[in-house]
LUMSE-80419 format. One record per atom (N, C-alpha, C): residue in three letters; x negated, y negated, z negated. Coordinates in pm, whole numbers, plus 50000, padded with zeros to 5 digits. Example, Ala and Ser with C-alpha at 12.3 -4.5 7.8 and 13.67 -1.06 7.14 Angstrom:
2
Ala486815056949220 Ala487705045049220 Ala486805033049220 Ser487155022549292 Ser486335010649286 Ser487104999749213 
END
This chain:
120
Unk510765108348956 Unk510835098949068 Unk509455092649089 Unk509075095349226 Unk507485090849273 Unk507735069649201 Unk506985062249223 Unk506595051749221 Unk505495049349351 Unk506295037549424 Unk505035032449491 Unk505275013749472 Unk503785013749476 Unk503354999349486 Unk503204989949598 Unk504324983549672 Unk503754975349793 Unk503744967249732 Unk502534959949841 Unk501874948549855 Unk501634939049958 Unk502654930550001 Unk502534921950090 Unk503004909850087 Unk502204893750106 Unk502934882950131 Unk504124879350269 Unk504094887750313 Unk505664888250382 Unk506864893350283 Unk507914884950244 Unk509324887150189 Unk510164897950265 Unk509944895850394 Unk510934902850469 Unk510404917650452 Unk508934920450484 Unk508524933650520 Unk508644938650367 Unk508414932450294 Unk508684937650092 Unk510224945150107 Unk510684935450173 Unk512554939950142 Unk512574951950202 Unk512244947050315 Unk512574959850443 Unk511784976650404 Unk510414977050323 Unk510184982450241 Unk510834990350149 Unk511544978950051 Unk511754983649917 Unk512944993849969 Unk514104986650042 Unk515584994450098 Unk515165009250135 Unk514275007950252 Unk513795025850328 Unk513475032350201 Unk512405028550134 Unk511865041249972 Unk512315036649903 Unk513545027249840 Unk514385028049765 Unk515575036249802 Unk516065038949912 Unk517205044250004 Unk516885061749987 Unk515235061349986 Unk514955077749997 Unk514315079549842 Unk514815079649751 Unk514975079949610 Unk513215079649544 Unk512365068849598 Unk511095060349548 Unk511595048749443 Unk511055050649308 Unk510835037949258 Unk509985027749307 Unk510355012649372 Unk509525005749429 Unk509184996649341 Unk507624988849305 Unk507054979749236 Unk506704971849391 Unk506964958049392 Unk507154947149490 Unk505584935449411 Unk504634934049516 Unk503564920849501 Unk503444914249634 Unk503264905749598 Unk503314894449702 Unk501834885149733 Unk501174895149679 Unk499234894349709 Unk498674903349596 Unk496974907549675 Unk496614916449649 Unk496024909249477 Unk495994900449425 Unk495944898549298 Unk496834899849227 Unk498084897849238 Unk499434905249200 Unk499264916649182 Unk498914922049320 Unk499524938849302 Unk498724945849173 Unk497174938849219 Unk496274946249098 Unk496514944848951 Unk497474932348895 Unk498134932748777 Unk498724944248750 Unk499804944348876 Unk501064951448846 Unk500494967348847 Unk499534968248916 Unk499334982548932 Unk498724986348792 Unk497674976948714 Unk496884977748588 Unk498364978148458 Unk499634974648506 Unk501034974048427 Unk501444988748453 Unk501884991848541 Unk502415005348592 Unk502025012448680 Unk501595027648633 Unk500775035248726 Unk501615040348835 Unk501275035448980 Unk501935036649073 Unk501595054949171 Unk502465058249233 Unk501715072149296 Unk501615071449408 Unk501625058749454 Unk501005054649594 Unk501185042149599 Unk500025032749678 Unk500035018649709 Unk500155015849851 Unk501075011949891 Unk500775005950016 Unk500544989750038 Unk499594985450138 Unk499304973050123 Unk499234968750290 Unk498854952450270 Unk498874948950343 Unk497524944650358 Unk496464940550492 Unk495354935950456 Unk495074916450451 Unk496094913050568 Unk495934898050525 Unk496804894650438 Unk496484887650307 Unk497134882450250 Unk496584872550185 Unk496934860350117 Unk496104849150009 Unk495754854449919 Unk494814850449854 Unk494224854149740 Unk493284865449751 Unk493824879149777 Unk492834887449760 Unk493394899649894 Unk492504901950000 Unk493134907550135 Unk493354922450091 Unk493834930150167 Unk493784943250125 Unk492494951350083 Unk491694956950181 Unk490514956250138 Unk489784952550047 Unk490534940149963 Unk489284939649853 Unk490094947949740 Unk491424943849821 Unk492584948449671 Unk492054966749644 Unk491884973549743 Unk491814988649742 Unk490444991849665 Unk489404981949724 Unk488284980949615 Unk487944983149464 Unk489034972949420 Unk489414968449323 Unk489874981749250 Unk490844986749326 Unk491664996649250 Unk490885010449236 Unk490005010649359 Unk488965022049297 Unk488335023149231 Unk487795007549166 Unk487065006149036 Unk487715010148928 Unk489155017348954 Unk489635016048811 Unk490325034148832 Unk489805036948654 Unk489965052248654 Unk491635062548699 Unk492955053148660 Unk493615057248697 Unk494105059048867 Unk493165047448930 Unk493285046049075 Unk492395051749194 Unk491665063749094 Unk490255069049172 Unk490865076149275 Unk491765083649255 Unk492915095949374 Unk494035091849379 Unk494425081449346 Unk496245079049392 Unk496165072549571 Unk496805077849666 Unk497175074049767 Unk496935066049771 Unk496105053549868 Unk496525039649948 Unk496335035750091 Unk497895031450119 Unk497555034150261 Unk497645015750299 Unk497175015650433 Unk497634998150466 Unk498465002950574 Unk498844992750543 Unk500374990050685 Unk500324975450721 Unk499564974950833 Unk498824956550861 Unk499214962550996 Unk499014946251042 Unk499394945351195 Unk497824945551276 Unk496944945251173 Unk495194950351247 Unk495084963151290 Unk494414968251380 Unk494614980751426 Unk493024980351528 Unk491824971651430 Unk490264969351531 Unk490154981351422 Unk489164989151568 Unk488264998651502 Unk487624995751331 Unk486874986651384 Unk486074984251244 Unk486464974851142 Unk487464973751153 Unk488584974051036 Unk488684983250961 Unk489664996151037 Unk489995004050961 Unk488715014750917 Unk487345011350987 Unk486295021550910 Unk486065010150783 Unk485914998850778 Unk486014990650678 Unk486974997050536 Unk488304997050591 Unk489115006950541 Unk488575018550473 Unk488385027950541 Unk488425038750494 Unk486845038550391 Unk485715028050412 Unk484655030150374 Unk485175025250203 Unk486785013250218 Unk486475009650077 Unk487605019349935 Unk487975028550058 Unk488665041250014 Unk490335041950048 Unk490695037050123 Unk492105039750190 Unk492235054050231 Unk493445053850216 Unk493695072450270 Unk494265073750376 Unk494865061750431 Unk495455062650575 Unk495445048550639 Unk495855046950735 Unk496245032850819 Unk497435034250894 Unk498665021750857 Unk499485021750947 Unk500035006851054 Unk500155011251133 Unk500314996851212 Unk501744989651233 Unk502204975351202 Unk503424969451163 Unk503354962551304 Unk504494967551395 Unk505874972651284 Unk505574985451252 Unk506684992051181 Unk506155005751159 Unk507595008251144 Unk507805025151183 Unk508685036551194 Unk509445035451066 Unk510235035451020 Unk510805040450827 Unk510875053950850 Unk511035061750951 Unk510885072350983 Unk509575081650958 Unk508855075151054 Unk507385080451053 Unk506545072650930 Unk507345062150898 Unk506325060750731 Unk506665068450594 Unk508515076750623 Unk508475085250551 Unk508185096650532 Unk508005102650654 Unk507305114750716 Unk505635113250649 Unk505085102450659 Unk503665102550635 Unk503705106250450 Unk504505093750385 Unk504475100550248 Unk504715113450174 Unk505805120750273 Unk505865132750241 Unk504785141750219 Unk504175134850302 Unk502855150250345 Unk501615144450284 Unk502085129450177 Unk500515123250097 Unk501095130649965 Unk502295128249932 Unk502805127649780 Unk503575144149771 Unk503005148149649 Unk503455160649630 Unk505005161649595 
END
């Protein structure tokens, strides 16, 4: 069973989350900021992160940073799923190693369609 890591200070979008890739047989790990997540992810190696980019404490972007500094997190999937969608954002994104961008609201459909074709 895959593992993924969301990451967002929204409750609702965590839930609404966890149900869709809990529903389609994902173990879900739940943070509620990007200093959280980077615990939890340094606790359990996740096989994809999805995040959010505004959040307190530490935004997405720095969180993905973060996680590239670290050897188990050099190639695992991370995608954001933020309601930003400026150009230079997401080259921001991709410069600090994200593998995709998705824009909230978002599909459970087309966000499971996307994991399919990240996660082996």
């Amino acid at each position: 069973m895959k593992t993924i890591l969301t990451v967002d200070d929204s409750p609702s979008i965590r839930q609404m989350l966890a149900y869709v890739l809990s529903s389609n047989g994902y173990h879900v790990i739940e943070a509620g900021d990007g200093e959280e997540g980077l615990l939890l992810a340094k606790e359990h190696q996740a096989d994809l992160i999805l995040t959010d980019q505004n959040m307190p404490k530490m935004d997405g972007i720095a969180l993905i940073k973060a996680l590239r500094g670290l050897p188990a997190y050099r190639h695992v999937p991370i995608m954001m799923l933020t309601t930003e969608s400026s150009p230079a954002l997401k080259q921001q994104g991709r410069e600090a190693g994200a593998t995709g961008w998705m824009v909230k609201p978002f599909d459970p459909e087309k966000l499971l369609e996307m994991l399919k074709k990240i996660l082996p």
